[in-house]
LUMSE-851629 format. One record per atom (N, C-alpha, C): residue in one letter; atom name; x, y, z. Coordinates in nm, 3 decimals. Layout:
BEGIN
   aa   at        c1        c2        c3
    A   CA         X         Y         Z
...
***
This chain:
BEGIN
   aa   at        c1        c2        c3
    X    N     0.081    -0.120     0.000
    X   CA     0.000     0.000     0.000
    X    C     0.086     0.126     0.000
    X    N     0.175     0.171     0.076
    X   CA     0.277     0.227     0.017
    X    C     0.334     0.254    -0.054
    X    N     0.357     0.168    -0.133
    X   CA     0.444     0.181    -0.280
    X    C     0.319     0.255    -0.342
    X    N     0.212     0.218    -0.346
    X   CA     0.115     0.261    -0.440
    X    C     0.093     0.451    -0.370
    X    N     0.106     0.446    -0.300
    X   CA     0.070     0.589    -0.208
    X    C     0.198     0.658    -0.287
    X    N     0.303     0.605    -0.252
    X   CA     0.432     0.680    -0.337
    X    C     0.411     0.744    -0.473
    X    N     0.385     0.635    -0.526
    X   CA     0.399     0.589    -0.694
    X    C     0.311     0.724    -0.763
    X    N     0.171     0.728    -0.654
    X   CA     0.077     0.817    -0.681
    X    C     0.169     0.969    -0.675
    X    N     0.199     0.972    -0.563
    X   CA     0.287     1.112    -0.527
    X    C     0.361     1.158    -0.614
    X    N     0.461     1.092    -0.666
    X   CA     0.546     1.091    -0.759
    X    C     0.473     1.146    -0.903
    X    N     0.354     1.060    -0.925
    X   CA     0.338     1.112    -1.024
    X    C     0.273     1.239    -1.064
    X    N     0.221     1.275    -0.901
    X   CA     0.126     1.440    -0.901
    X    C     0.232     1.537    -0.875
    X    N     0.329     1.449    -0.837
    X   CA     0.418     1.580    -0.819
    X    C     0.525     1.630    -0.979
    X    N     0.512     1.530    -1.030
    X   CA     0.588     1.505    -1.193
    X    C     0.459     1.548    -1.323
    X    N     0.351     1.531    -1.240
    X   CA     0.243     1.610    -1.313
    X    C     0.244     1.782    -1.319
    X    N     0.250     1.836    -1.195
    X   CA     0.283     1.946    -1.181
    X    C     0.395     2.043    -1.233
    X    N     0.538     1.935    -1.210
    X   CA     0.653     1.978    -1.290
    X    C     0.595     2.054    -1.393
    X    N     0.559     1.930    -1.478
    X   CA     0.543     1.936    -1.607
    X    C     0.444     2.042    -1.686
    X    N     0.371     2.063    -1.587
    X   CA     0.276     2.177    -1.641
    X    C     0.334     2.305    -1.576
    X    N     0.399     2.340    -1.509
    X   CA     0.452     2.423    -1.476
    X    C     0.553     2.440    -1.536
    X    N     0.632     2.380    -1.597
    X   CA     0.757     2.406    -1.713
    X    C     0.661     2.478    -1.800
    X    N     0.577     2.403    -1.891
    X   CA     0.490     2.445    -1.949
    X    C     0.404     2.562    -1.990
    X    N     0.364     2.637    -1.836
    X   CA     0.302     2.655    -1.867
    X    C     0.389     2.820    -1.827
    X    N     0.494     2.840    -1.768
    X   CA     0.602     2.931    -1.712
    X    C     0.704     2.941    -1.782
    X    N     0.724     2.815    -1.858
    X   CA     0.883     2.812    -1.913
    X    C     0.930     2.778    -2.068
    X    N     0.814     2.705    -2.109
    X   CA     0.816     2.644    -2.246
    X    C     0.806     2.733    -2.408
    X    N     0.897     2.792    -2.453
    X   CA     0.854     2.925    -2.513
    X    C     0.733     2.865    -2.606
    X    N     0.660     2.944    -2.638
    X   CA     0.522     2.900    -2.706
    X    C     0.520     2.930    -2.870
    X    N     0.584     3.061    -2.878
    X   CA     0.652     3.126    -2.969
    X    C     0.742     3.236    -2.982
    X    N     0.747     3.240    -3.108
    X   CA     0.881     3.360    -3.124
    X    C     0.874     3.425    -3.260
    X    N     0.928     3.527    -3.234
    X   CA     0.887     3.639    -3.407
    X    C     0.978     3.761    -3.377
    X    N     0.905     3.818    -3.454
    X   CA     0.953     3.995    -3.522
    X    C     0.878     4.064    -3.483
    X    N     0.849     4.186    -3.362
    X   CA     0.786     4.286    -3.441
    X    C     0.833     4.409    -3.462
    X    N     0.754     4.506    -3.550
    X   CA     0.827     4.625    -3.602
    X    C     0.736     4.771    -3.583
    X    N     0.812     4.908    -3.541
    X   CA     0.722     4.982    -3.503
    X    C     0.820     5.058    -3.423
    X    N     0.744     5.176    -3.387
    X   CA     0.802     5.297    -3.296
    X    C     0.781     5.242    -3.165
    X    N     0.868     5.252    -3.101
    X   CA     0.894     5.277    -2.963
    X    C     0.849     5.384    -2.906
    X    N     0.745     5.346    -2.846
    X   CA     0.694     5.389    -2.760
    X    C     0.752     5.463    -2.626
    X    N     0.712     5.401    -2.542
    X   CA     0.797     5.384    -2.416
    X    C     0.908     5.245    -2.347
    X    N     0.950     5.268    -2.263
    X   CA     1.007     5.120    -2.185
    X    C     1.023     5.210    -2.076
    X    N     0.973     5.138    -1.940
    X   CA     0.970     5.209    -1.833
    X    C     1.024     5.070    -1.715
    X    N     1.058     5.103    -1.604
    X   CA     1.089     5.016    -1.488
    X    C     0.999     5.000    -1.395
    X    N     0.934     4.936    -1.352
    X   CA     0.831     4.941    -1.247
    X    C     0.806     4.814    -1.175
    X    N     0.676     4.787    -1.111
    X   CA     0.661     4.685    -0.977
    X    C     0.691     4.747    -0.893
    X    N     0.569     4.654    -0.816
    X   CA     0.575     4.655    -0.643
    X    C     0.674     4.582    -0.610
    X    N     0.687     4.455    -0.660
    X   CA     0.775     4.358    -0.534
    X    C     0.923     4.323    -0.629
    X    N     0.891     4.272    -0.733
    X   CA     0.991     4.287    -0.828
    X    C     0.998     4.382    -0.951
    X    N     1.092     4.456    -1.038
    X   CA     1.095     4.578    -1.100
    X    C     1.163     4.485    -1.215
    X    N     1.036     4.489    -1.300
    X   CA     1.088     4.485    -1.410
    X    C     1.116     4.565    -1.553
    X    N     1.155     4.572    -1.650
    X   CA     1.141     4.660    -1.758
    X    C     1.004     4.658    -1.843
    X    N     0.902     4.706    -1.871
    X   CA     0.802     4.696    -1.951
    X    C     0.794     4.825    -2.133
    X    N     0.768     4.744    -2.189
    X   CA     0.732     4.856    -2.287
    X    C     0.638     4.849    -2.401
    X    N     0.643     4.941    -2.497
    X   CA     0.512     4.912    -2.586
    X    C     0.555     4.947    -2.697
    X    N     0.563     4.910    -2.853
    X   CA     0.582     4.916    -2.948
    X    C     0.414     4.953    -3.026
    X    N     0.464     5.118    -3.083
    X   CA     0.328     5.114    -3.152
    X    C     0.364     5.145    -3.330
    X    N     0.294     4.988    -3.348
    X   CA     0.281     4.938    -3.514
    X    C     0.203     5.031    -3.607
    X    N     0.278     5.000    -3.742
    X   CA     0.183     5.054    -3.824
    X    C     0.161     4.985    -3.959
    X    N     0.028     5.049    -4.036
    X   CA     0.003     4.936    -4.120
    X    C    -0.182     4.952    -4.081
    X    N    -0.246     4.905    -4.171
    X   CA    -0.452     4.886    -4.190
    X    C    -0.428     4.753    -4.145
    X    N    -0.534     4.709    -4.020
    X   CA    -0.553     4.583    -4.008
    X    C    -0.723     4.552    -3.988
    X    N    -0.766     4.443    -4.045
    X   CA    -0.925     4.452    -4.087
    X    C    -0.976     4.407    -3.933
    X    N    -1.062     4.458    -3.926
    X   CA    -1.128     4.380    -3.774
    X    C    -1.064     4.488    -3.637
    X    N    -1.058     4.445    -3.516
    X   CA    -1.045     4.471    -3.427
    X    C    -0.905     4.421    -3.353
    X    N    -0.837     4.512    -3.382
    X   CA    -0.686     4.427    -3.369
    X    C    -0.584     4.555    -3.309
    X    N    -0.527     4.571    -3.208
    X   CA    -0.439     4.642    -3.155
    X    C    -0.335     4.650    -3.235
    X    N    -0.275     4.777    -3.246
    X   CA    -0.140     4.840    -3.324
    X    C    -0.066     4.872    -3.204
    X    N    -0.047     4.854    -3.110
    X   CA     0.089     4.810    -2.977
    X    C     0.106     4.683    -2.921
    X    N     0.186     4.694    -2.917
    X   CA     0.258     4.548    -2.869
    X    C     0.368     4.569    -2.749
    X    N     0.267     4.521    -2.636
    X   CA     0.318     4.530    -2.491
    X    C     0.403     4.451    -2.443
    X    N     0.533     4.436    -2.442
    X   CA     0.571     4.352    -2.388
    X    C     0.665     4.396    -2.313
    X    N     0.785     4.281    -2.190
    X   CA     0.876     4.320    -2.105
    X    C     1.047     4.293    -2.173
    X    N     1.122     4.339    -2.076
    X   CA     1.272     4.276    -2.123
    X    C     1.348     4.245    -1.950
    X    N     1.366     4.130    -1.976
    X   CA     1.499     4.076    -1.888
    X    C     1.593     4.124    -1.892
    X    N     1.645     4.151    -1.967
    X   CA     1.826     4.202    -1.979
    X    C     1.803     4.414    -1.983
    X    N     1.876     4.383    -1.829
    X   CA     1.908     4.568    -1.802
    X    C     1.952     4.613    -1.952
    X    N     2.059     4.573    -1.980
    X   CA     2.165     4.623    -2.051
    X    C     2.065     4.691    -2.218
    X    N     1.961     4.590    -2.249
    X   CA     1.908     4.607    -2.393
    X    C     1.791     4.664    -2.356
    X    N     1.736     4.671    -2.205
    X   CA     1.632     4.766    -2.153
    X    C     1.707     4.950    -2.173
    X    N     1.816     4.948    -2.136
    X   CA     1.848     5.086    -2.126
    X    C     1.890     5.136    -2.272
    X    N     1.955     5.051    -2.347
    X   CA     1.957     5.103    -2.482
    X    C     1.811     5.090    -2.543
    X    N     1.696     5.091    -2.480
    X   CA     1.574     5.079    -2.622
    X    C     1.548     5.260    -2.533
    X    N     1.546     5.239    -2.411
    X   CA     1.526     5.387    -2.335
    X    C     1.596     5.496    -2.366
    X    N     1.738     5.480    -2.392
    X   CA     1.800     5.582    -2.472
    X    C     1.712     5.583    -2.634
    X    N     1.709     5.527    -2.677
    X   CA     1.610     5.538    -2.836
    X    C     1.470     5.532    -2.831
    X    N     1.417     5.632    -2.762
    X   CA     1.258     5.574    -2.773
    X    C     1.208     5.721    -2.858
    X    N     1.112     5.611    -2.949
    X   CA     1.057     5.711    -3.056
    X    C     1.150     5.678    -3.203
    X    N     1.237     5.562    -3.172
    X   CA     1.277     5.532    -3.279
    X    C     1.162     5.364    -3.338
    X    N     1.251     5.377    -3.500
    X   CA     1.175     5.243    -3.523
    X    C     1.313     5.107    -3.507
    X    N     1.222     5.026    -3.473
    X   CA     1.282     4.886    -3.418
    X    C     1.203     4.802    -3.466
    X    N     1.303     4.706    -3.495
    X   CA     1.264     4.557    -3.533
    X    C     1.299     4.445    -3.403
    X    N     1.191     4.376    -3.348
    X   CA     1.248     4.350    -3.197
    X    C     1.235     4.165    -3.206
    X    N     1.291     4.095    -3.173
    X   CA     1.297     3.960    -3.171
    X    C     1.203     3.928    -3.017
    X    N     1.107     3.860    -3.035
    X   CA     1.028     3.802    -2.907
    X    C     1.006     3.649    -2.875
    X    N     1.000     3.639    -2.753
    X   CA     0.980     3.508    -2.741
    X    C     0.807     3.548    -2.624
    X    N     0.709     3.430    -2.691
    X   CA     0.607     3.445    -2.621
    X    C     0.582     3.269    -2.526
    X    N     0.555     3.314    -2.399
    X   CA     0.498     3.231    -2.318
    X    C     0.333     3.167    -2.297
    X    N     0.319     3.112    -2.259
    X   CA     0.191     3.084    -2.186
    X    C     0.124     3.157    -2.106
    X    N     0.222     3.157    -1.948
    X   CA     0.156     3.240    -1.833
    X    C     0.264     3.315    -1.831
    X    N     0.250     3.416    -1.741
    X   CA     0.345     3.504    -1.712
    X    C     0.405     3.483    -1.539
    X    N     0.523     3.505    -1.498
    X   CA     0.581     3.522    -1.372
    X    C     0.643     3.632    -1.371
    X    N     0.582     3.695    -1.215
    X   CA     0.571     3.842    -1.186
    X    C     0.753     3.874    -1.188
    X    N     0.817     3.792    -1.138
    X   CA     1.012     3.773    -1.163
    X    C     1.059     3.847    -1.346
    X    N     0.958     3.808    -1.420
    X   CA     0.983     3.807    -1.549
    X    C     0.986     3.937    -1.606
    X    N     0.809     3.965    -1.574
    X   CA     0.786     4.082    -1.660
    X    C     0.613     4.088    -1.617
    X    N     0.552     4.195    -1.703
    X   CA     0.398     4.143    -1.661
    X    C     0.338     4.115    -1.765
    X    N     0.395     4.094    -1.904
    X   CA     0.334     4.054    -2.025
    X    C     0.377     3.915    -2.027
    X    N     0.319     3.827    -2.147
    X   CA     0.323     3.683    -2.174
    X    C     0.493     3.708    -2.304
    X    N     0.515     3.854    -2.348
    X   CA     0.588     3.850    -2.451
    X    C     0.744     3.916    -2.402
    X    N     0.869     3.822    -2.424
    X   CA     0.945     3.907    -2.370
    X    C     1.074     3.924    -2.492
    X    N     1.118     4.052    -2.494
    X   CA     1.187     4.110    -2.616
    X    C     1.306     4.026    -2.555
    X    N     1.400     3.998    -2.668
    X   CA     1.541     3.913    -2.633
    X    C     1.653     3.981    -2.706
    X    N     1.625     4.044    -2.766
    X   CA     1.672     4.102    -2.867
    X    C     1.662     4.222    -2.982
    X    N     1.709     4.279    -3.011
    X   CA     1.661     4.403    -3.154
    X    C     1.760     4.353    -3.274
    X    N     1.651     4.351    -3.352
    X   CA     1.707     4.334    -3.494
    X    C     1.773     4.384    -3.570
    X    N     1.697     4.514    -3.568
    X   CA     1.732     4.611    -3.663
    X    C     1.701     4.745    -3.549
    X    N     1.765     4.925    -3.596
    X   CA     1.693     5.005    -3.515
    X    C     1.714     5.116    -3.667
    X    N     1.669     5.234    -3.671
    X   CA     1.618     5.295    -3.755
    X    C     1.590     5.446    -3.706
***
C-alpha cells in the first residue's frame, strides 16, 4: 500500500513539474515585431521589471491592436531601447503561456533588436 501511495505522489508531483515548465517556461513562440517605440519604463511593487510598448503601423481589418506590450529581462538592452525611444525597431520576441511576476507582466518578452532605424 505504500508503494502505491508513493507511486501516486510521484506522479502528481511530476504532473505538476510538467505543467509548470509548461506553462512558465516552455517558449510557445517567437517572431519579429516592427514599429516605434513607444515607451520602456521600470516598475513593480515587489519585483521591478522593464516593460514597454511598441506602436505598429500598417490597416488591419477587424479589431486588432497596433501596440505590442511587452517586457525585457536584460538591463543592458532595456536601457539602450530607453535611450532610443521614438525610434523604429525591429524587436525579436519570445512568447509564453503564463506570465511570472520575476519576469515581466506581459506573456511577450523582447530578447533582442534586430534592426533600429
Amino acid at each position: 500500500m505504500r508503494k502505491i501511495i508513493l507511486v501516486v505522489i510521484i506522479v502528481i508531483i511530476t504532473g505538476f513539474a510538467i505543467f509548470f515548465y509548461w506553462k512558465y517556461y516552455f517558449v510557445f513562440g517567437e517572431g519579429v515585431k516592427s514599429g516605434h517605440l513607444n515607451y520602456v519604463v521600470l516598475k513593480g511593487d515587489v519585483w521591478k521589471t522593464y516593460e514597454g510598448k511598441l506602436i505598429q503601423e500598417g490597416i488591419r481589418p477587424g479589431i486588432q491592436s497596433y501596440e505590442f506590450e511587452f517586457s525585457i529581462v536584460r538591463k543592458d538592452l532595456a536601457e539602450k531601447l530607453m535611450a532610443n525611444s521614438g525610434k523604429i525597431f525591429d524587436l525579436h520576441y519570445n512568447e509564453y503561456h503564463g506570465v511570472v511576476p520575476w519576469r515581466g507582466n506581459t506573456r511577450y518578452i523582447v530578447d533582442s533588436i534586430v534592426s533600429m532605424k
